[in-house]
C-alpha positions in Angstrom: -1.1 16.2 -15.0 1.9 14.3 -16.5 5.3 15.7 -15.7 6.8 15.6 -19.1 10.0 17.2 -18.2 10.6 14.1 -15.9 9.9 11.7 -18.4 12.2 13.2 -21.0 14.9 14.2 -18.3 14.9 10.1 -18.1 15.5 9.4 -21.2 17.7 12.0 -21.4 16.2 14.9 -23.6 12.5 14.9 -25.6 14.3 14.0 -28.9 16.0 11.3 -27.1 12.4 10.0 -25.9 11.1 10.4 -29.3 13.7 8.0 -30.5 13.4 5.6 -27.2 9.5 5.1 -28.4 10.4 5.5 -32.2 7.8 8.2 -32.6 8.5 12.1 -34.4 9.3 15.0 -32.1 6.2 16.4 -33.7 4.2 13.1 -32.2 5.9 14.1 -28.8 5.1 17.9 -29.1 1.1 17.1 -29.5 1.4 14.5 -26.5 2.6 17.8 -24.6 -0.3 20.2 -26.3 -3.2 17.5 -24.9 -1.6 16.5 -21.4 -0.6 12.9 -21.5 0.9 10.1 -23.8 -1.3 7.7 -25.6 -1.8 4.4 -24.0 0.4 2.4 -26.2 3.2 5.0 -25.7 2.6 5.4 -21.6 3.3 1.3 -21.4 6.0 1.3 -23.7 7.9 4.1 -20.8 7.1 2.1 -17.7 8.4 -0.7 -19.6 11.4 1.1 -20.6 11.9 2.5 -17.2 11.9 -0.6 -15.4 8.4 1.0 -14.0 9.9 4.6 -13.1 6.9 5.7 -14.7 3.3 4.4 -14.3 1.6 4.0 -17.6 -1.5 4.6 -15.5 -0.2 8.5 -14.2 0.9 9.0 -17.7 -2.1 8.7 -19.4 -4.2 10.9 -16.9 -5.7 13.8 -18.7 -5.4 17.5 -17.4 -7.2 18.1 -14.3 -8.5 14.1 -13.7 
């Protein structure tokens, strides 16, 4: 399961992550209601992290 809080605490807030990947904070609340972030989106942060992230653990569903 994707550790949101971790990804937003990187980017410093959800808002702020919303912005980083120029998506809505609405976009970001149904990422959090299904479990992961999109593939396009779960690139986008290891690329922004400098590979913090894995797009591959961020697009793992709840309970794979």
């Amino acid at each position: 399961m994707v550790n949101f809080k971790k990804v937003f605490d990187a980017f410093g807030g959800q808002n702020k992550t919303a912005g980083a990947l120029d998506v809505s904070t609405q976009a970001i609340s149904q990422w959090r209601a299904k479990g992961y972030f999109p593939p396009a989106q779960a690139i986008e942060i290891e690329r922004l992290t400098k590979g913090e992230f894995k797009a591959v653990d961020l697009v793992s569903k709840k309970g794979e």
